[in-house]
Each structure stands twice: as C-alpha cells, then as structure tokens.
C-alpha positions in Angstrom: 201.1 357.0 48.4 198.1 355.3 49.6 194.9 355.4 47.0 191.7 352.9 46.7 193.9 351.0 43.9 196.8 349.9 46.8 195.9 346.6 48.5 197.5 345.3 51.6 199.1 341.7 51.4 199.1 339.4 54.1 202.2 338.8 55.6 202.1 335.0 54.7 203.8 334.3 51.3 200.9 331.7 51.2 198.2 334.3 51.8 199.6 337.0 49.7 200.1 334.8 47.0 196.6 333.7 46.8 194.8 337.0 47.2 196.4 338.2 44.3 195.4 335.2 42.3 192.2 336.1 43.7 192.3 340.2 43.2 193.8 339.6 39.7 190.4 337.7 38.4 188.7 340.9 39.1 191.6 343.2 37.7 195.3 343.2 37.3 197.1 343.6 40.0 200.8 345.2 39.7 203.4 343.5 43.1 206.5 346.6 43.5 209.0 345.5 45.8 212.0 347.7 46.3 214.5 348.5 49.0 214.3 351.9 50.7 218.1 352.2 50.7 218.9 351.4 46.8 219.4 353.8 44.5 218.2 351.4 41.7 215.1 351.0 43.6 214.6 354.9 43.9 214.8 354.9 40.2 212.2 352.0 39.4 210.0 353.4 42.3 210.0 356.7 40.2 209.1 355.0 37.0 206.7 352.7 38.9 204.8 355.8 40.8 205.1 358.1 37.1 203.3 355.4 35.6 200.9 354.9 38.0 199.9 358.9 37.5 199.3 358.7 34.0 196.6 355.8 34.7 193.3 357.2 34.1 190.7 357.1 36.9 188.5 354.7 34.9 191.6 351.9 35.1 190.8 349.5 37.5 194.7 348.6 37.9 195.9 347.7 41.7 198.8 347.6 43.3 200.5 346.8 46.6 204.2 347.8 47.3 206.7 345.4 48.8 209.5 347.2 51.4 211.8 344.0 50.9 213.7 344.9 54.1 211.0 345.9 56.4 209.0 342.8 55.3 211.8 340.4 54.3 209.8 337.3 54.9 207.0 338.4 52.9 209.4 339.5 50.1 211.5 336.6 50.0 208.4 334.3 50.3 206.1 335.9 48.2 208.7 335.0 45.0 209.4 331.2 46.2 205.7 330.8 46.8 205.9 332.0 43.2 208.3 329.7 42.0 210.6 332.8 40.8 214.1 334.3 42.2 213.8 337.1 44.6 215.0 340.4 43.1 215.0 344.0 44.2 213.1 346.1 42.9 210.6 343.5 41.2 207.7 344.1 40.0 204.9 341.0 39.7 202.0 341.5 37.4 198.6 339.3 37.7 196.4 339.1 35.3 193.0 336.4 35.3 194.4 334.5 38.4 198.0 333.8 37.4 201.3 336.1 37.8 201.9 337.0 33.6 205.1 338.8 34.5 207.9 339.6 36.3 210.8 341.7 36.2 213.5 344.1 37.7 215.9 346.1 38.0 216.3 348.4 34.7 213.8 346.7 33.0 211.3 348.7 35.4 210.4 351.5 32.9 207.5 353.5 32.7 206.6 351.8 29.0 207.4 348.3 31.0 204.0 349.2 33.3 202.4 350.4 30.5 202.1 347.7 28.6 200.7 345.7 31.1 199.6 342.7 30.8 200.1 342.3 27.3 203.9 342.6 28.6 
C-alpha cells in the first residue's frame, strides 16, 4: 500500500528521526513497524491499514511503515535515536515536531490510531 500520505525514511536513525520532527510540524505523522513473519504484527498491520481506510481524503495524516527485519538498523535505531525500547509492531506518532506517542503490540487498535494525537 503505497499512497501520497506514505513517506520514505532515511535509513539513518539520525535522518529519519529528524524528518519526522520535521514532517510532523506540517502534519502528524504515524511510524508502523512490524515484522513480516509475526502473527501479532499481521494483526496490528490490519488494524493499522483498517484505520488508515476510514481516514477521510481531507486528513492530512502520513505514514511510513518500518519492516523491522528487512531494515533492522533503521528499526532498532530509529527507537534509540528516540530514546524509547524497540518493540515489534510499534507504532510512533509525531505531532508539532516531537514523537506524542508510542505503543505496541495489542495496544495497536483501530480506536488507538483514531484518536491520534490526542492519544
């Protein structure tokens, strides 16, 4: 699923973690990092991709999605650039410049990404 709201990272933790500092002052920007061989992560995926089809066009929402084994050392770096523990799935939420949550595993819910920032 590639639409105009997915941005690509830079494979540098450093990078990454500063243009979505820098996408967030524009818009929030939702991180999901799963594993393609989890079943945990198929199930947040779901909830993560569910959600992201009920946004209306006129959202200006972004995302970029993390493959945590095919880009390990963005994954893992991306979360101690952050200062937080790598998890898997995770999702990373940046709002105005700063990451305003994180979470995973089965907190990953549909009503999780919908309420945003506000989470």
């Amino acid at each position: 699923m590639t639409t105009s709201r997915e941005i690509q990272l830079p494979s540098d933790p450093a990078a990454a973690a500063a243009a979505l500092r820098e996408a967030s002052m524009e818009t929030d920007v939702v991180v999901f990092k799963k594993s393609p061989i989890c079943p945990v992560s198929t199930r947040a995926e779901f909830e993560f991709k569910t959600w992201l089809k009920s946004v209306p066009d006129s959202e200006t929402t972004r995302f970029a999605m993390i493959d945590v084994i095919a880009e390990k050392p963005l994954a893992r770096g991306l979360t101690a650039e952050l200062g937080i523990d790598h998890q898997s799935p995770q999702a990373l939420w940046f709002s105005g410049g700063e990451m305003s949550w994180h979470d995973s595993h089965g907190a990953l819910t549909r009503d999780r990404f919908a309420a945003g920032a506000g989470a």
